[in-house]
VMD Tcl script that draws the C-alpha trace (Angstrom):
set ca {
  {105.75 147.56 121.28}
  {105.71 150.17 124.01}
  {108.39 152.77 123.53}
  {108.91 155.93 126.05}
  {109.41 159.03 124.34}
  {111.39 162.06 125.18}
  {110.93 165.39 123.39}
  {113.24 167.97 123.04}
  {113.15 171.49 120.76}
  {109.29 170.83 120.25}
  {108.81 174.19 122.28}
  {110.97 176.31 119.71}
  {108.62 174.69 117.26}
  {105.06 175.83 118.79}
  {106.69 179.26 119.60}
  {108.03 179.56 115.57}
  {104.47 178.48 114.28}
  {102.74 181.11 116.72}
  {104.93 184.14 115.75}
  {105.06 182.70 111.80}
  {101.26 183.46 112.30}
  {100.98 186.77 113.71}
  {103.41 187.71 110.84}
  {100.98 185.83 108.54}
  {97.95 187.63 109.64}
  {99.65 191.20 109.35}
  {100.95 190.56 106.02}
  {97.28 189.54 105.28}
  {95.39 193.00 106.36}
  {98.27 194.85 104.71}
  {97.83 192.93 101.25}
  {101.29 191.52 101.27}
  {100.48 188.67 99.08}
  {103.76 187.38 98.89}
  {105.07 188.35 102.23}
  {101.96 186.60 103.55}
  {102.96 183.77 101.08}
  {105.99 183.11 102.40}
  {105.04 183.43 106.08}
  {102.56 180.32 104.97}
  {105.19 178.44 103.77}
  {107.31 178.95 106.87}
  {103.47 177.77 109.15}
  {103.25 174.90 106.53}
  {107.02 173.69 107.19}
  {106.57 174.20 111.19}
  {103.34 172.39 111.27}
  {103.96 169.48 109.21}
  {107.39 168.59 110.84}
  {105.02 169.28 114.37}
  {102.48 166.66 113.23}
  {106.00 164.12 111.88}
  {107.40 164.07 115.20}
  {104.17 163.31 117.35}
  {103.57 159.93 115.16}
  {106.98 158.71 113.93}
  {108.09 156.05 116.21}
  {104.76 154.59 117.27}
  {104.15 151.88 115.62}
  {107.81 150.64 115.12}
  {108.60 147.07 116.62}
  {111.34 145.04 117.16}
  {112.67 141.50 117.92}
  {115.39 139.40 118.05}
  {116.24 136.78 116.23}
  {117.68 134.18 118.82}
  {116.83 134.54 122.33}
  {120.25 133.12 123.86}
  {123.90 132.28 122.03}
  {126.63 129.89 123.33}
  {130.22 130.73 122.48}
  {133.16 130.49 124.11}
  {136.05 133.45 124.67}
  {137.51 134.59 121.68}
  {134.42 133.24 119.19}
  {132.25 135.07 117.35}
  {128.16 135.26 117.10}
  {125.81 137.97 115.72}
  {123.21 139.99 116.86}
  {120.13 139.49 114.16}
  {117.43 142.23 115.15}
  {113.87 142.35 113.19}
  {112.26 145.81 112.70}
  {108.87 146.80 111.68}
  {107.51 150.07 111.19}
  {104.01 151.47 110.17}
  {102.96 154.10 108.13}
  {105.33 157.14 109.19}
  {108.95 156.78 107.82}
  {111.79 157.13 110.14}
  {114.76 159.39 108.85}
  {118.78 159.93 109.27}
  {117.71 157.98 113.25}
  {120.70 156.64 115.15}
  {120.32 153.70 117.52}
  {122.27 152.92 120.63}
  {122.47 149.30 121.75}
  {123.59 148.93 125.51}
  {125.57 145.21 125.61}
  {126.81 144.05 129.11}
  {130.65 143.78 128.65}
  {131.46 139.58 128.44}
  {130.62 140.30 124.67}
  {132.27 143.01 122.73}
  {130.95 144.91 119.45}
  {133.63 144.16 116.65}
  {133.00 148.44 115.63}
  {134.76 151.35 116.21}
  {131.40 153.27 116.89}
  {130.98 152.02 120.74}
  {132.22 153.44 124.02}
  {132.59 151.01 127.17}
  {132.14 152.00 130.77}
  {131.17 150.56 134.00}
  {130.75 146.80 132.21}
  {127.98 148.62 129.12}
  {129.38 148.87 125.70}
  {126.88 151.40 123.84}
  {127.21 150.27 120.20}
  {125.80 153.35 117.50}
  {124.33 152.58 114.40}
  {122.71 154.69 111.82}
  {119.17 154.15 111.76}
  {116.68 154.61 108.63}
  {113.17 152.73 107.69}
  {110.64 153.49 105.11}
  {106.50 153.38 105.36}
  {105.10 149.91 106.15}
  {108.91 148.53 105.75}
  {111.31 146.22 107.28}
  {114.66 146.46 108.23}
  {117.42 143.29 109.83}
  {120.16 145.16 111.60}
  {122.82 142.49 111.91}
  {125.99 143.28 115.04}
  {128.66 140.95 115.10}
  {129.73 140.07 118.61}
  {133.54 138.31 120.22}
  {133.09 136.85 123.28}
  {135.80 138.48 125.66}
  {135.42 137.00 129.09}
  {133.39 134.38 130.89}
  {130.33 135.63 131.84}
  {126.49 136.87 130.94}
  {125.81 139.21 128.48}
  {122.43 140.29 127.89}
  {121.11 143.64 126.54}
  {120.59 146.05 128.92}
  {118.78 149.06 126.73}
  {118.00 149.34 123.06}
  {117.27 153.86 122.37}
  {116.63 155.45 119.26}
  {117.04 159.12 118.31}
  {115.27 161.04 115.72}
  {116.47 164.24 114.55}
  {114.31 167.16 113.83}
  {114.22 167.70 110.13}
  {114.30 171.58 110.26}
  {115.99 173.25 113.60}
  {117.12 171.68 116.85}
  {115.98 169.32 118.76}
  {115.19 165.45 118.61}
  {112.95 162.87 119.75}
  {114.43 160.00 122.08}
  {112.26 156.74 121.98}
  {113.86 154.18 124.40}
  {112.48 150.20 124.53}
  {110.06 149.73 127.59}
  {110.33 146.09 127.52}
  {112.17 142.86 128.50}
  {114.81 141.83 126.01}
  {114.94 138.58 125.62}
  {118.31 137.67 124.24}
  {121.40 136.93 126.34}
  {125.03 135.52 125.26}
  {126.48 133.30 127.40}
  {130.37 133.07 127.24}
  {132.18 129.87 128.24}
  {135.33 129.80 130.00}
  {138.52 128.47 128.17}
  {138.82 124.80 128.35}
  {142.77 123.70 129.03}
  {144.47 120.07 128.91}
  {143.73 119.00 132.82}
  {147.48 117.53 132.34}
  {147.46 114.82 134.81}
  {145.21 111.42 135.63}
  {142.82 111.61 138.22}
  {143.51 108.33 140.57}
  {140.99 105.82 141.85}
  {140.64 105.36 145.64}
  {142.17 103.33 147.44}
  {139.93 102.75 150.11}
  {137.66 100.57 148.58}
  {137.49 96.91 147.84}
  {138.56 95.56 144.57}
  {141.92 94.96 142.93}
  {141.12 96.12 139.33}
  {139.86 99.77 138.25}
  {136.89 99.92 135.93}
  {135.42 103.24 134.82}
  {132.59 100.95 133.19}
  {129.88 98.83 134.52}
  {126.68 96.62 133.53}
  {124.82 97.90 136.50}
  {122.71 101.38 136.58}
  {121.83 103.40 139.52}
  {117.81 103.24 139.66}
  {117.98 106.23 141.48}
  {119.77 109.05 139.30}
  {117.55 108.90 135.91}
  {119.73 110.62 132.94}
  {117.37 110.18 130.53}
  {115.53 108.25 127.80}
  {116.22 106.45 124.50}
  {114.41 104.36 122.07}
  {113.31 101.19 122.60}
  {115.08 97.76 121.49}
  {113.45 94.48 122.39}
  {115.83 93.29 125.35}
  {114.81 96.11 127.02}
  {112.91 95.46 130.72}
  {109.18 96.50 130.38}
  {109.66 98.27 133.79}
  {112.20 99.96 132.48}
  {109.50 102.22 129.92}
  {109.23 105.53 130.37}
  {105.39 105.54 129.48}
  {104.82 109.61 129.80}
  {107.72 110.00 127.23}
  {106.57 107.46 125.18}
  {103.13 109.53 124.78}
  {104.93 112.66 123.50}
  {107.36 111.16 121.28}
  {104.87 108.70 119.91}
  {107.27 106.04 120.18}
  {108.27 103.53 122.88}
  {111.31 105.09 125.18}
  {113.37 102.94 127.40}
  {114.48 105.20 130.89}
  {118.16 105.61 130.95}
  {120.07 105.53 134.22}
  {123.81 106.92 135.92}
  {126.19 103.36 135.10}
  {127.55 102.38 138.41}
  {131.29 103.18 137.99}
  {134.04 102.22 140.29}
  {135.59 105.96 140.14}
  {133.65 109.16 140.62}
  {134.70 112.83 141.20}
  {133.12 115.49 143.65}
  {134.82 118.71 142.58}
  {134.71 121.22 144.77}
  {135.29 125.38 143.90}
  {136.19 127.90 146.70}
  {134.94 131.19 145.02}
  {136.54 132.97 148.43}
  {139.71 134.57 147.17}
  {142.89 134.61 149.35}
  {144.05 138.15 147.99}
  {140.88 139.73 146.50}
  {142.12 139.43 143.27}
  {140.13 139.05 140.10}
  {142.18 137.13 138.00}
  {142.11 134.19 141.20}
  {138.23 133.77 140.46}
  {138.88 133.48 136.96}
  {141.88 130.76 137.11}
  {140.16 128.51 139.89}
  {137.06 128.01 137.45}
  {139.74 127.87 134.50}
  {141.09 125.08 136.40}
  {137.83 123.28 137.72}
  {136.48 123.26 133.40}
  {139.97 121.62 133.18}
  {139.17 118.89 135.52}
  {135.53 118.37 134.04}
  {137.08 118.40 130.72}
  {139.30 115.32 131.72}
  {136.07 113.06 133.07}
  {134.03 113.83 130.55}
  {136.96 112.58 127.88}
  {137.43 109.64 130.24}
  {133.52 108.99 131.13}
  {133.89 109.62 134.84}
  {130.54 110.43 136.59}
  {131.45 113.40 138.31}
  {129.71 115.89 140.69}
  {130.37 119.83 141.96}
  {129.69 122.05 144.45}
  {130.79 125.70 144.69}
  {130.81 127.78 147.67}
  {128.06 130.48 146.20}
  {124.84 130.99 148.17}
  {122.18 129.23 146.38}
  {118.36 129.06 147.44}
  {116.49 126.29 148.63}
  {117.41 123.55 150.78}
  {121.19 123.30 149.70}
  {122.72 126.38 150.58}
  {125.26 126.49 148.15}
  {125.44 125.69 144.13}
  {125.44 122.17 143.97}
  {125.42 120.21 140.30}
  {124.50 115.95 140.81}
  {126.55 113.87 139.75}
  {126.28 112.56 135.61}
  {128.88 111.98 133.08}
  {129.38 113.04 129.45}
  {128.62 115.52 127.37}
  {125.30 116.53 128.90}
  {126.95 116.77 131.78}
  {129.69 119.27 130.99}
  {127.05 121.61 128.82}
  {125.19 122.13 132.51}
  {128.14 122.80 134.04}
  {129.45 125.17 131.58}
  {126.30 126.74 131.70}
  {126.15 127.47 135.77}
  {130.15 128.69 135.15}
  {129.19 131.12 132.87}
  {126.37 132.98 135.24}
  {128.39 132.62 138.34}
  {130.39 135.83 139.35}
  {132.66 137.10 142.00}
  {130.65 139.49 142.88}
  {127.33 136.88 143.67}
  {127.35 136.19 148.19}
  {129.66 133.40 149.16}
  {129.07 130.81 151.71}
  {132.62 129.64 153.97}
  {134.24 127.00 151.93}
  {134.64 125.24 155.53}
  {131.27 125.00 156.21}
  {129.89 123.82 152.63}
  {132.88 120.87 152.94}
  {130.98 119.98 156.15}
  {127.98 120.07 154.84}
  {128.85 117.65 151.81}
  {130.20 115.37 154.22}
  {127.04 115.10 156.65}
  {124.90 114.71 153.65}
  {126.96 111.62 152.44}
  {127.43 113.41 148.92}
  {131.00 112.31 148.87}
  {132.23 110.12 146.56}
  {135.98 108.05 146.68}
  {137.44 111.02 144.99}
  {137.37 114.76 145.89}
  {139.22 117.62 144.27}
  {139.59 120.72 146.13}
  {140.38 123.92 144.00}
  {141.13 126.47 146.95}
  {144.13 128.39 148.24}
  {146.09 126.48 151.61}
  {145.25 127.72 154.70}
  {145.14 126.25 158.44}
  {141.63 124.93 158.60}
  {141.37 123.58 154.60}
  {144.59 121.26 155.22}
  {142.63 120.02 158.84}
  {139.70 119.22 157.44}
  {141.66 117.35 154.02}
  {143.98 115.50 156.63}
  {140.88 114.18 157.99}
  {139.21 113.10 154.65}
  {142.57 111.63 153.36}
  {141.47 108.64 156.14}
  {138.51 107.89 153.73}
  {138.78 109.20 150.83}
  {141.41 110.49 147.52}
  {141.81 113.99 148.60}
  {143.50 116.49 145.77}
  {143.79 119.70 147.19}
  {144.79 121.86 144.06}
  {146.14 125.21 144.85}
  {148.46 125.48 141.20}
  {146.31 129.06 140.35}
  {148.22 130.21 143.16}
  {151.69 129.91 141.10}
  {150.20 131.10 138.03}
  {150.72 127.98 135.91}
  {148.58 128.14 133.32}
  {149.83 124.99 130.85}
  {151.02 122.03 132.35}
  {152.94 120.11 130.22}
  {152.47 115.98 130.64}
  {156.39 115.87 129.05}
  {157.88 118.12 131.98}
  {155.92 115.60 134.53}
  {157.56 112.18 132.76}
  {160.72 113.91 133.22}
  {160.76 115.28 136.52}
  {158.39 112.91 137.76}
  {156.68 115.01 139.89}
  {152.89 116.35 139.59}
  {152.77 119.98 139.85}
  {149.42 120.41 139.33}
  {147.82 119.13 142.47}
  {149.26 119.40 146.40}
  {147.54 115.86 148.35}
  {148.12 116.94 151.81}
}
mol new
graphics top color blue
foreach p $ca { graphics top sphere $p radius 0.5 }
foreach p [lrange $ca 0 end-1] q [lrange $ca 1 end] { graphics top cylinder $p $q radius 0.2 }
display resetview
């Protein structure tokens, strides 16, 4: 692997080997045997730790175990790294690990500043040897963690000085941290504005046009319906598998924009949109989201299809966790008016924004055509909501419909 070195104190080394010689060579004319002896001895030393430090470190290589962890806050993982090392021994090394800060090191050896903890660890691998170093990890906010540097320093074994060898390439490894995942607390209505008497979450009918997936074959299966190209890979017949028609389906819709620059509003509006994925995936409503962070290609904005279940709520936790406050932000205004000249709408759309003038317009007009939940509730810091409070009050104090 390709390491860049940096030397320091090798100077006080070539100057101690060229005056240990001078010495050396006087002692020698003047038949100081053991003057000239120990002058050697001192060249010797010099030269050998001189010839150490130009070749330790060369051929040592690392890699990492896994090349990306799930967890969510509060969890733990580890951090399994592989080293290899040739034919020079490394000695009394310390390593410094640079971790972006949505994962913390559970040791008392790190220092964190501006979002890097720098984790120390003793360091130490013989001739043709190899070493696991093993760093347990706690996830302690949503977010991306990857590792930013990975440095190792050598001290010199007689003297000052040291040798610095820092990683010169990509790491692949990166922990992504899931935000918390509360009770949603309430029931998500059907539309009214539709035709039908009785809700049904279920149906016989698939939508040919949003493919989920594949599963084995059974025989009542349509022979239309074979996905031939999978069926070559798996070596096995594979039926396509398409989004069930449902009679209730959710657009959810983040503003990232926050009304008082806060941090901890980001945080509680995609606390509170996991909360209402949570609930349709538990309930099997196909469900959709868009989020008001500038995206490339032809949708401006993030924008996850709509699909149901399981699969569905691992992508979504997955874009959540690599989103971030600081990422350029698209007005929530215009990326509602672009949903609704694409059509993307379904009966039911949530709104997870703060209130102002132009949101409640643009929701009084949607309310003519569609269930419109405009939840504001991270505004009034209510973190648990508590389904036994609702039955007795009977009000909903999770969601303003406006």
């Amino acid at each position: 692997m390709k390491w860049i070195r940096y030397e320091h104190g090798f100077r006080s080394i070539h100057q101690g080997m060229a005056i240990t010689a001078v010495f050396f060579l006087f002692a020698f004319i003047y038949l100081q045997v053991w003057l000239a002896a120990c002058f050697a001895a001192v060249f010797a030393m010099l030269a050998f730790q001189n010839i150490y430090f130009s070749k330790v470190g060369k051929d040592l290589s690392v890699s990492f175990r896994s090349k990306q962890k799930r967890i969510l806050i509060g969890e733990s993982e580890e951090l399994v790294m592989d080293f290899e090392n040739g034919s020079v021994p490394i000695w009394n090394g310390t390593m410094t690990i640079s971790l972006e800060d949505a994962v913390a090191p559970n040791s008392d050896h790190t220092k964190h500043y501006s979002g890097i903890y720098d984790l120390t660890i003793p360091f130490a691998i013989g001739s043709n040897k190899k070493v696991e170093i093993r760093v347990p990890l706690e996830g302690k906010k949503r977010g991306l963690s990857r590792v930013t540097r990975v440095m190792l320093e050598i001290p010199h074994l007689f003297g000052d000085g040291f040798v610095n060898m820092e990683l010169d390439e990509a790491v692949f490894y990166q922990s992504l941290v899931y935000p918390k995942v509360r009770p949603l607390g309430r029931e998500i209505k059907s539309s009214p504005y539709k035709p039908g008497e009785t809700e049904r979450k279920q149906s016989l009918f698939m939508d040919a046009f949003q493919p989920i997936g594949t599963r084995d074959y059974v025989p009542t299966d349509r022979f239309d319906q074979i996905h031939w190209t999978a069926s070559a890979r798996m070596q096995k017949l594979q039926t396509k598998e398409f989004l069930p028609v449902s009679s209730q389906s959710v657009t959810l819709m983040l503003n990232t924009i926050e009304k008082d620059r806060g941090f901890l509003d980001f945080e509680k509006k995609v606390e509170r949109l996991v909360s209402y994925a949570d609930y349709c995936m538990k309930n099997n409503i196909p469900y959709a989201v868009a989020i008001n962070i500038r995206s490339f290609g032809k949708t401006p904005y993030l924008w996850l299809p709509s699909g149901s279940g399981k699969v569905q709520f691992q992508k979504l936790m997955v874009m959540l966790a690599k989103i971030s406050d600081k990422h350029a932000k698209l007005s929530f205004e215009e990326m509602l008016r672009q949903l609704e000249g694409s059509g993307q709408i379904p009966q039911t759309a949530v709104l997870i924004t703060h209130e102002n003038d132009r949101i409640k317009s643009l929701s009084k007009q949607w309310q003519k055509r569609y269930e419109v939940i405009l939840d504001n509730s991270h505004e009034r810091n209510e973190r648990v909501w508590d389904n036994q409070i609702m039955e007795e009050t009977e009000t909903d104090l999770t969601s303003l419909s406006v």
